[in-house]
N, CA, C and O atoms as CSV, one atom per row, in Angstrom:
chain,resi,resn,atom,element,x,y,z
A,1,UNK,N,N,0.841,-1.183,0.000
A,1,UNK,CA,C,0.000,0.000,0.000
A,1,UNK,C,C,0.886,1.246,0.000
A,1,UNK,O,O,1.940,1.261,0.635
A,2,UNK,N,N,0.465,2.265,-0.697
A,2,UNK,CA,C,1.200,3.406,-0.605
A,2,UNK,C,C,1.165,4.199,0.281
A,2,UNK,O,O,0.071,4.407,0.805
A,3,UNK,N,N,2.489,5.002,0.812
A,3,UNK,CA,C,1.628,5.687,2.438
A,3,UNK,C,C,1.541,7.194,1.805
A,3,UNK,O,O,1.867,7.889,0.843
A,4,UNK,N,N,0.750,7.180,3.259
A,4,UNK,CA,C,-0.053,8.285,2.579
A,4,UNK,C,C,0.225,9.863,3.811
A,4,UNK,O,O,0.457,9.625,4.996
A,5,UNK,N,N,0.182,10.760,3.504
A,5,UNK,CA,C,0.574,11.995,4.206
A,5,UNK,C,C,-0.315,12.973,4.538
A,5,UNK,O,O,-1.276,12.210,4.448
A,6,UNK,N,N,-0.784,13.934,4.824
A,6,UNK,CA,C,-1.422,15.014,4.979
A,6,UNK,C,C,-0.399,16.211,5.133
A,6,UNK,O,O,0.281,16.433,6.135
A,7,UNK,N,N,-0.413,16.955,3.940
A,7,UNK,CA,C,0.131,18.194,3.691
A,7,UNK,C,C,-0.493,19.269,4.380
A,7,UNK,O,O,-1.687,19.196,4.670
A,8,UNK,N,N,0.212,20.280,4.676
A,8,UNK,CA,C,-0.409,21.397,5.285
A,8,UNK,C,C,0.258,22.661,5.247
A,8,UNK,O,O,1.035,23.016,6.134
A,9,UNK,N,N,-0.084,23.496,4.033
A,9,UNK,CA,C,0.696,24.860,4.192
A,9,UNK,C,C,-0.272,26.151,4.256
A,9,UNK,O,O,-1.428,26.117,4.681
A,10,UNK,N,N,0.160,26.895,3.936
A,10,UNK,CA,C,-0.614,28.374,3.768
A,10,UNK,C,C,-0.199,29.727,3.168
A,10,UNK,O,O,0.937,30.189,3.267
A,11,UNK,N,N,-0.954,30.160,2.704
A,11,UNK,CA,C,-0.709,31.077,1.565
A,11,UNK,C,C,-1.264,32.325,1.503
A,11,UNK,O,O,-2.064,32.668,2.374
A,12,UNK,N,N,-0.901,33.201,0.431
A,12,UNK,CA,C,-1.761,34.140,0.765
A,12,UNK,C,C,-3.049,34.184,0.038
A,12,UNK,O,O,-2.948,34.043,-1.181
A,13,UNK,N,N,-4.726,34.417,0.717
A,13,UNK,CA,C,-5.587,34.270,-0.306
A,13,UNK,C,C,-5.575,34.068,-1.236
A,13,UNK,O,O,-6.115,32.986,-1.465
A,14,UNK,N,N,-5.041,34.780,-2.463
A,14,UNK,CA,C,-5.019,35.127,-4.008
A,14,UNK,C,C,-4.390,34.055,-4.661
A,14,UNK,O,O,-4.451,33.901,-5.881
A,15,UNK,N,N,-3.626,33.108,-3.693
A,15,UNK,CA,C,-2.895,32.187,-4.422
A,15,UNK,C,C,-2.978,30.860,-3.794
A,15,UNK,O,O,-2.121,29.977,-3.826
A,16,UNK,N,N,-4.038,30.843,-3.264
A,16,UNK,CA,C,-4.674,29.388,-2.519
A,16,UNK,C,C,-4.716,27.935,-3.832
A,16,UNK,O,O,-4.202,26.828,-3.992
A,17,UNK,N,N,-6.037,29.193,-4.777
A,17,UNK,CA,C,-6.538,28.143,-6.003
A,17,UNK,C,C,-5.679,27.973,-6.547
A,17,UNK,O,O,-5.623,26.891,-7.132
A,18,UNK,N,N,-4.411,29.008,-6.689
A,18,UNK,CA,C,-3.768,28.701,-8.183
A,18,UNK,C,C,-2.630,27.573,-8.015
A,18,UNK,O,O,-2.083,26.823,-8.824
A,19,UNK,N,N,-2.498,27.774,-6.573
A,19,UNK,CA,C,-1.329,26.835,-6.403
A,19,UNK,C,C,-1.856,25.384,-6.072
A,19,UNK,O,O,-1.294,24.395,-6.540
A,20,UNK,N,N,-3.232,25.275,-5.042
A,20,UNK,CA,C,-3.883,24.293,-5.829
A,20,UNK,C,C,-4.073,23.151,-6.901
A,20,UNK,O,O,-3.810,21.951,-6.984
A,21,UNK,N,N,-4.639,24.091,-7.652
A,21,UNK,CA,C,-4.698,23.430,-9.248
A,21,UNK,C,C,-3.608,23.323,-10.056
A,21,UNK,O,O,-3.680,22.897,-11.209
A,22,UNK,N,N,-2.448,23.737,-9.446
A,22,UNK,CA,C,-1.706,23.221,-10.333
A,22,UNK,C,C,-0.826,22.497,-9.406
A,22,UNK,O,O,0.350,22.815,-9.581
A,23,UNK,N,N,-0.990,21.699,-8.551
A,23,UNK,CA,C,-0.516,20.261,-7.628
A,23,UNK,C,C,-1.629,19.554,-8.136
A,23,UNK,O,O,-1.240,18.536,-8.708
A,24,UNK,N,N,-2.932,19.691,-8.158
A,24,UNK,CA,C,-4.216,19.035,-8.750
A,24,UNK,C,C,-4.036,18.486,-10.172
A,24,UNK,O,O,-4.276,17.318,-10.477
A,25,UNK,N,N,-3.625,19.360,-10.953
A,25,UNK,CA,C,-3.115,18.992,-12.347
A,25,UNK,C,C,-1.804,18.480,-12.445
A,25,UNK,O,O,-1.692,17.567,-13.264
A,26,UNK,N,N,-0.522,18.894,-11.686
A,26,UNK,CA,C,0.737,17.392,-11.986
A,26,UNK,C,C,0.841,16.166,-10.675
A,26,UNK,O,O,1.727,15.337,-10.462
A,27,UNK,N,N,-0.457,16.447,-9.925
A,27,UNK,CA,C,-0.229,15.270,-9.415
A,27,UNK,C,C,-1.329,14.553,-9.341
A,27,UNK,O,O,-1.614,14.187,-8.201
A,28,UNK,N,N,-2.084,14.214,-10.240
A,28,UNK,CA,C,-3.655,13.995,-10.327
A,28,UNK,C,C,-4.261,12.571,-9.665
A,28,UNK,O,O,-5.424,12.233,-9.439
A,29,UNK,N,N,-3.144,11.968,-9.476
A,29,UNK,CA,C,-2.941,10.489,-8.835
A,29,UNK,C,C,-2.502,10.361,-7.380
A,29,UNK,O,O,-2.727,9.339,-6.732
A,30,UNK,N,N,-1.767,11.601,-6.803
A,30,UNK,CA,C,-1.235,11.510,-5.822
A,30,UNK,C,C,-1.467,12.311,-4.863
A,30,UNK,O,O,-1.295,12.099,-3.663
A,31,UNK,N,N,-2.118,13.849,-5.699
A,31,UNK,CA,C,-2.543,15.115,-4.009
A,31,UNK,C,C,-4.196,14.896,-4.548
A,31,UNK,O,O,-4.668,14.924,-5.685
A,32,UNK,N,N,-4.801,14.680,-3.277
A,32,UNK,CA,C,-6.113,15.265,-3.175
A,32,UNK,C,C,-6.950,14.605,-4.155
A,32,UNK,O,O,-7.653,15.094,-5.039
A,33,UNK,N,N,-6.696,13.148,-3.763
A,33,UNK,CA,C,-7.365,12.154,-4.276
A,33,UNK,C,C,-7.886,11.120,-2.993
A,33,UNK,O,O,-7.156,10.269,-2.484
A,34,UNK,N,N,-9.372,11.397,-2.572
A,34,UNK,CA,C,-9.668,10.363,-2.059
A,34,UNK,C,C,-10.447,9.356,-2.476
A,34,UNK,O,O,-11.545,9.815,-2.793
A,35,UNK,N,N,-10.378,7.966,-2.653
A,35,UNK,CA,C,-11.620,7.245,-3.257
A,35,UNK,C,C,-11.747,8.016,-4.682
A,35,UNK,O,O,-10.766,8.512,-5.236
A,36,UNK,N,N,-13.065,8.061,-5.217
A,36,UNK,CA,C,-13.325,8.253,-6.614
A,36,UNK,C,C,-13.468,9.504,-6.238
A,36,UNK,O,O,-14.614,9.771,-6.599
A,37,UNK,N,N,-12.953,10.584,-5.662
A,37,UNK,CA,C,-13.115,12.149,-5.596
A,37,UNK,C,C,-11.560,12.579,-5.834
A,37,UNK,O,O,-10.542,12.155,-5.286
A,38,UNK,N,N,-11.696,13.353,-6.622
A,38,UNK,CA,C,-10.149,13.835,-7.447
A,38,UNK,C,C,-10.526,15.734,-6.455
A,38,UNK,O,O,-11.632,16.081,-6.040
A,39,UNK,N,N,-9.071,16.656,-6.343
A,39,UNK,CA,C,-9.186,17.882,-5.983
A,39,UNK,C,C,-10.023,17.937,-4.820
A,39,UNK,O,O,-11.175,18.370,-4.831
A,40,UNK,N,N,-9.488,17.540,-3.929
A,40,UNK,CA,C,-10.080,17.521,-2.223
A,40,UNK,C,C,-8.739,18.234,-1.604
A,40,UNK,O,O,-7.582,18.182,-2.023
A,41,UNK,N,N,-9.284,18.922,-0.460
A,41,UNK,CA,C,-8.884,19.978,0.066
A,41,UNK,C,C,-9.972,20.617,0.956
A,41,UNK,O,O,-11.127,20.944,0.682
A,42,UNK,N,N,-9.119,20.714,2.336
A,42,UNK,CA,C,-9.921,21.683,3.425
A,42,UNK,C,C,-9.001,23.011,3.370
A,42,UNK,O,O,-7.811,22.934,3.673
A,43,UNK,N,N,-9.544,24.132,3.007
A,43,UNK,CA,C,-9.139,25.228,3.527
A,43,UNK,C,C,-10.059,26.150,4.367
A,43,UNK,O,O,-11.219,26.449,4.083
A,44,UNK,N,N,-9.229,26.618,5.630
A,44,UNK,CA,C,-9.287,27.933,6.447
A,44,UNK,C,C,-8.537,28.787,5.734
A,44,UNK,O,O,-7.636,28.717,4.899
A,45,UNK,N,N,-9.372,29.898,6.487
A,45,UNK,CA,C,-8.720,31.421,6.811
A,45,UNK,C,C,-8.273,31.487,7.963
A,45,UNK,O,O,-8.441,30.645,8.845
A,46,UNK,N,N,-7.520,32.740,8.058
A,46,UNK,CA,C,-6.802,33.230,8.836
A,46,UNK,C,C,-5.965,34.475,8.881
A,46,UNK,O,O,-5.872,35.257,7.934
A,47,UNK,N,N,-5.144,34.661,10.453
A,47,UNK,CA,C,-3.763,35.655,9.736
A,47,UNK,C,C,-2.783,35.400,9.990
A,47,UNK,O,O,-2.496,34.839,11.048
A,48,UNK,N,N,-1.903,35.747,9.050
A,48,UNK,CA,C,-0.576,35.037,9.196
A,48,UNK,C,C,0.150,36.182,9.387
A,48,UNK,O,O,-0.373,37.191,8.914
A,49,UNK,N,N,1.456,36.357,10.075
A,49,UNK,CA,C,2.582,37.161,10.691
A,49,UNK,C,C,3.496,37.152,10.396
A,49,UNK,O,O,3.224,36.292,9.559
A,50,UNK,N,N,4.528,37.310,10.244
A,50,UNK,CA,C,5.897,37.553,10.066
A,50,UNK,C,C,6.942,38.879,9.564
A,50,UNK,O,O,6.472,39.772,8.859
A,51,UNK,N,N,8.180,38.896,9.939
A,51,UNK,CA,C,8.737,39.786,10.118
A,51,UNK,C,C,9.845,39.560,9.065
A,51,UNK,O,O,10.747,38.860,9.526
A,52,UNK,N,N,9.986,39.833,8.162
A,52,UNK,CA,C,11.272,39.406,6.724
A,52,UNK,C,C,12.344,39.816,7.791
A,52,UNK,O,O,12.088,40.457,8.811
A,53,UNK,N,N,13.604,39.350,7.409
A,53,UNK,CA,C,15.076,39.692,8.374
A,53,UNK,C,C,15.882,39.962,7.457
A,53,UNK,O,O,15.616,39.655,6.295
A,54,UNK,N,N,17.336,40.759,7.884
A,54,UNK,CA,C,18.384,41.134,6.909
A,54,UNK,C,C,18.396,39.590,6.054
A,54,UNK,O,O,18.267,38.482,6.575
A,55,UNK,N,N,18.609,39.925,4.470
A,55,UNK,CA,C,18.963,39.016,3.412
A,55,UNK,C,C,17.889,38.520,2.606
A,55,UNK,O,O,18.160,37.901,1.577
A,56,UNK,N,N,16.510,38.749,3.007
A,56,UNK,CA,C,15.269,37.900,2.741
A,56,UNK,C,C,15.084,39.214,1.675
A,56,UNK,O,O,15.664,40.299,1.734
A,57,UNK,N,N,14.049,38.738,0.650
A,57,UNK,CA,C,13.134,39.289,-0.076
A,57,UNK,C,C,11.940,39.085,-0.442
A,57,UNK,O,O,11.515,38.637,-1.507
A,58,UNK,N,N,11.367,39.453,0.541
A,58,UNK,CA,C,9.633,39.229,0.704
A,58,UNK,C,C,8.833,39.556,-0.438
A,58,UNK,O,O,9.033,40.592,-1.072
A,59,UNK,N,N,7.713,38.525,-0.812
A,59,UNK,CA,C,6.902,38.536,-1.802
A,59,UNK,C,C,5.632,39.801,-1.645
A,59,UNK,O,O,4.856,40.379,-2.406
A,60,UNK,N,N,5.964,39.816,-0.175
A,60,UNK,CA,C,4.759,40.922,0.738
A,60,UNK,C,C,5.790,40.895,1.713
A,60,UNK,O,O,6.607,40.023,2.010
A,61,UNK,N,N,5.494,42.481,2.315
A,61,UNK,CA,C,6.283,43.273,3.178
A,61,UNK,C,C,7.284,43.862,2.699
A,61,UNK,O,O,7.526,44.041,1.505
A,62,UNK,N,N,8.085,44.280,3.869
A,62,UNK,CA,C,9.647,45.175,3.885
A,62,UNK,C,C,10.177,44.547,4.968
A,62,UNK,O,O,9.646,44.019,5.946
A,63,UNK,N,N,11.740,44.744,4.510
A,63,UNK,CA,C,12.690,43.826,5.217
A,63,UNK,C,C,12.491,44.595,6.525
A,63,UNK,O,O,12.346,45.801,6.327
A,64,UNK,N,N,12.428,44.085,8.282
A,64,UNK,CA,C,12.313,44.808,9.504
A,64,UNK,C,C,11.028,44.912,9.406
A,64,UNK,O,O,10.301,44.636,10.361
A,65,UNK,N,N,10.746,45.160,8.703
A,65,UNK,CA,C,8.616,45.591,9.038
A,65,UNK,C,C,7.889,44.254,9.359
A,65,UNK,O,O,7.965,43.193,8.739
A,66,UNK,N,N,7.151,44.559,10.496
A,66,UNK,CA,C,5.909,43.528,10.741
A,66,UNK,C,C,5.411,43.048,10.043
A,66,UNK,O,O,5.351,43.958,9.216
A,67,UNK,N,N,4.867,42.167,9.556
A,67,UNK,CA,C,3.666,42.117,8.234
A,67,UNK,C,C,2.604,41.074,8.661
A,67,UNK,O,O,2.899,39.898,8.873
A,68,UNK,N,N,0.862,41.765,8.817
A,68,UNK,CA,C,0.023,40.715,8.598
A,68,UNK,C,C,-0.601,40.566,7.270
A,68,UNK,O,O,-0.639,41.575,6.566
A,69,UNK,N,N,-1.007,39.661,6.899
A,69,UNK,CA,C,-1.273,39.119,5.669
A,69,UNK,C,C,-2.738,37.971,5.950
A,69,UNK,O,O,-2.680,36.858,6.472
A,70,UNK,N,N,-3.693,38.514,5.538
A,70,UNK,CA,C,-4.731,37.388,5.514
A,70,UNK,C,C,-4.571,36.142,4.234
A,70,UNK,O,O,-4.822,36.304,3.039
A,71,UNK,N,N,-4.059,34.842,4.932
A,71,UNK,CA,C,-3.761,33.591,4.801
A,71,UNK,C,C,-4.856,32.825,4.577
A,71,UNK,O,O,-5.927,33.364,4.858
A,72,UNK,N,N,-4.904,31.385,4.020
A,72,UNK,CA,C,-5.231,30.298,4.289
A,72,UNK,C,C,-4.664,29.020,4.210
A,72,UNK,O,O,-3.906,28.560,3.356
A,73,UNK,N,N,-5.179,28.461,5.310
A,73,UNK,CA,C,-4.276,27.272,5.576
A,73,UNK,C,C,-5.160,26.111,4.748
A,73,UNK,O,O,-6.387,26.042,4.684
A,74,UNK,N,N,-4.139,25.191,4.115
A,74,UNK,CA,C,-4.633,24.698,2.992
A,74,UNK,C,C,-4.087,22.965,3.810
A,74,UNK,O,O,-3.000,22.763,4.353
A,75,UNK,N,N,-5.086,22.079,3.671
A,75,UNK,CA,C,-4.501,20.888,3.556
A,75,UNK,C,C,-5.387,19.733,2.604
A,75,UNK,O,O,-6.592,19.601,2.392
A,76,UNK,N,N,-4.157,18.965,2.143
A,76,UNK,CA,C,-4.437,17.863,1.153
A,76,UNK,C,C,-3.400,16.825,1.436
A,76,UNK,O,O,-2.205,16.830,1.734
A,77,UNK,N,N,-4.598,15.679,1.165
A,77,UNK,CA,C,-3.694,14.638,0.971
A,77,UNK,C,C,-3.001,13.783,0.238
A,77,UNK,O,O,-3.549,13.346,-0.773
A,78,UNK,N,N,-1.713,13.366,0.553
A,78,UNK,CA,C,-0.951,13.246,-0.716
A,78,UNK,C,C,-0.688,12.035,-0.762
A,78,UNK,O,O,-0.498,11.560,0.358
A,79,UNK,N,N,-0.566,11.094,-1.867
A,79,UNK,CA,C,-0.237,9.733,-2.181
A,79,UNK,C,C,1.268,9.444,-2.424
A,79,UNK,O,O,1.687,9.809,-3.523
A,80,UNK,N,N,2.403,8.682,-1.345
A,80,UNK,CA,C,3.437,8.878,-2.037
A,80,UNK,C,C,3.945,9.925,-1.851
A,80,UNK,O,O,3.725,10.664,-0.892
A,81,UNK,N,N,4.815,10.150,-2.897
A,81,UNK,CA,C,5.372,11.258,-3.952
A,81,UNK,C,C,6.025,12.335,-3.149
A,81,UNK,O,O,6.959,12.821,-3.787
A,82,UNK,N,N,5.843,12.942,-1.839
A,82,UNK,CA,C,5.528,13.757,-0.893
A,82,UNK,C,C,6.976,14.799,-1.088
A,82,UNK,O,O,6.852,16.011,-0.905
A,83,UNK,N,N,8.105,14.298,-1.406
A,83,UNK,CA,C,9.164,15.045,-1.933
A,83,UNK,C,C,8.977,15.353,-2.827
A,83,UNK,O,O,9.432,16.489,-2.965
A,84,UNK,N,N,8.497,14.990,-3.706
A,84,UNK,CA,C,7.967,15.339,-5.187
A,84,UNK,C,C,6.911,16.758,-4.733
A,84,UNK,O,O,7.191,17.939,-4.936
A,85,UNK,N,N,6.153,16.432,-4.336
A,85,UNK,CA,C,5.142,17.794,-4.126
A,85,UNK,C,C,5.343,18.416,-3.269
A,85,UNK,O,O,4.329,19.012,-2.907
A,86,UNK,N,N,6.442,18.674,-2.524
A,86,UNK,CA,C,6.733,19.481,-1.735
A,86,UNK,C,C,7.811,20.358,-2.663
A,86,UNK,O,O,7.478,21.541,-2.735
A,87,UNK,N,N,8.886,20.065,-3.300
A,87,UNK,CA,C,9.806,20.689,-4.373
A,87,UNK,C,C,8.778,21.385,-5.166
A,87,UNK,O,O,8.895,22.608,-5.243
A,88,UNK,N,N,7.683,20.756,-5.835
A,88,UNK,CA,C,6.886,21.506,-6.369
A,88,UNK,C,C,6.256,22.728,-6.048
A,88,UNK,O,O,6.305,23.679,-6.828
A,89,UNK,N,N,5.600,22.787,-4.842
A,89,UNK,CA,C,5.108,23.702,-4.343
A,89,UNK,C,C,5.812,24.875,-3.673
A,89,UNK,O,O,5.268,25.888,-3.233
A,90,UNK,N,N,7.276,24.535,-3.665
A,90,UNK,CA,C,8.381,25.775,-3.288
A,90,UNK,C,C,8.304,26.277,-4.538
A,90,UNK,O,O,8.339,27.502,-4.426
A,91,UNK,N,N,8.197,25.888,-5.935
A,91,UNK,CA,C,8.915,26.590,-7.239
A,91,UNK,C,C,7.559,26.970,-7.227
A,91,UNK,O,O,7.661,28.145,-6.872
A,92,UNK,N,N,6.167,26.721,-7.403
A,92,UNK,CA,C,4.922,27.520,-7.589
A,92,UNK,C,C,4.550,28.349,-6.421
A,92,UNK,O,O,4.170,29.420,-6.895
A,93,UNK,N,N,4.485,28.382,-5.390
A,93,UNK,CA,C,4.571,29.085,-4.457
A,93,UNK,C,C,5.030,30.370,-4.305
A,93,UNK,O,O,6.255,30.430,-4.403
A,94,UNK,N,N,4.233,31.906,-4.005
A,94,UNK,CA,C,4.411,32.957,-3.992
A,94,UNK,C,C,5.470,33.744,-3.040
A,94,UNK,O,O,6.099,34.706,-3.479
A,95,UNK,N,N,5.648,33.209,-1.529
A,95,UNK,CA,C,6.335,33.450,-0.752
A,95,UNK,C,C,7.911,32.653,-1.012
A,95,UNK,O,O,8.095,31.581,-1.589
A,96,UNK,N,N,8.556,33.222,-0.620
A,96,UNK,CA,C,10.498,32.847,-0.475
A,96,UNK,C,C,10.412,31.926,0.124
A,96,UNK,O,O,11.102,31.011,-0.326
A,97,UNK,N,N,9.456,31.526,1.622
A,97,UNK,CA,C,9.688,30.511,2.345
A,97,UNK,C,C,8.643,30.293,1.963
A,97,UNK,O,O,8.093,31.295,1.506
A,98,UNK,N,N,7.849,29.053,1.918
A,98,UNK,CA,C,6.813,28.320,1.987
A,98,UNK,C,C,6.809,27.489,3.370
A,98,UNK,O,O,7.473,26.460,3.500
A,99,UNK,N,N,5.918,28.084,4.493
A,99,UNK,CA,C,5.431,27.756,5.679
A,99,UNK,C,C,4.471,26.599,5.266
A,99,UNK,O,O,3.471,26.911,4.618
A,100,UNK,N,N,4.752,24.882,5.682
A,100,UNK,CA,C,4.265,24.123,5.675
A,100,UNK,C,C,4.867,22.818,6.813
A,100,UNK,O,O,5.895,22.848,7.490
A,101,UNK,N,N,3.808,21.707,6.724
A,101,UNK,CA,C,3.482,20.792,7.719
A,101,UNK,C,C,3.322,19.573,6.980
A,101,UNK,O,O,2.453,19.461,6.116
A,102,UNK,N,N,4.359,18.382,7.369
A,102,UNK,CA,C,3.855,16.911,6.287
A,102,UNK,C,C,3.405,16.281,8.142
A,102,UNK,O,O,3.982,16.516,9.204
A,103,UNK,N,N,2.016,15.347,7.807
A,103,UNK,CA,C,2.233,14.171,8.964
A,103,UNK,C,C,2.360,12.861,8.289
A,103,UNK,O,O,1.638,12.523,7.351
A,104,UNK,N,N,3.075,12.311,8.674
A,104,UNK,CA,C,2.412,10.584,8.244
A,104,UNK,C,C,1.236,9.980,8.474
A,104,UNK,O,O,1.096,9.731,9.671
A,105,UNK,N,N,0.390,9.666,7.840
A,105,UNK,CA,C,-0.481,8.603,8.447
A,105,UNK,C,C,-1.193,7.500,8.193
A,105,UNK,O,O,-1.744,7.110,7.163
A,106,UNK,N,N,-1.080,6.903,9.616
A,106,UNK,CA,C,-1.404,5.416,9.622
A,106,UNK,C,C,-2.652,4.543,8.839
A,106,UNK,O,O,-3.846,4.805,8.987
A,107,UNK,N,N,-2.194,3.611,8.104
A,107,UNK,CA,C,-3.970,2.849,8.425
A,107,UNK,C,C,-4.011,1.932,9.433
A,107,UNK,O,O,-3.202,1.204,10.008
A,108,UNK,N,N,-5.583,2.252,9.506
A,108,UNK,CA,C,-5.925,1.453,10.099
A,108,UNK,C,C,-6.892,0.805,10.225
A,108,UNK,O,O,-6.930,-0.091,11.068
């Protein structure tokens, strides 16, 4: 059996769907496939925080400046592959860092 993961990152609104659908479209077998339902996904809102530091170049904000940013936290589950769609989602991904969460999990 293949194991299986639960991804979990977050983004900024505007780029929830896009980054989405396009893990939905190169991994059509492996994220956000449960049973006969293809493109599954729970997302929240939220706000997200952070402070860019000397060397960074923020997609949003200024380097030293506070920054809130209304987020959503996105999770899907992934078949496999999980290095595979994690590399992916750094190169499509809007932010420098991509703030995310893998768990393993069990069957049972």
């Amino acid at each position: 059996m293949m194991q299986r993961f639960k991804l979990v990152f977050f983004a900024p609104v505007s780029a929830t769907q896009p980054v989405l659908q396009h893990l939905f479209t190169t991994f059509p077998q492996h994220v956000g496939r449960i049973g006969a339902y293809g493109g599954c996904a729970f997302v929240s809102r939220g706000t997200g925080q952070f402070t860019p530091q000397a060397g960074a170049q923020p997609a949003i904000g200024t380097v030293g400046v506070p920054e809130r940013v209304e987020e959503d936290r996105v999770e899907v589950l992934v078949r496999g592959e999980v290095r595979r769609v994690l590399e992916e989602l750094k190169k499509i991904h809007p932010y420098e860092e991509v703030a995310y969460d893998v768990y393993r999990l069990e069957e049972l």
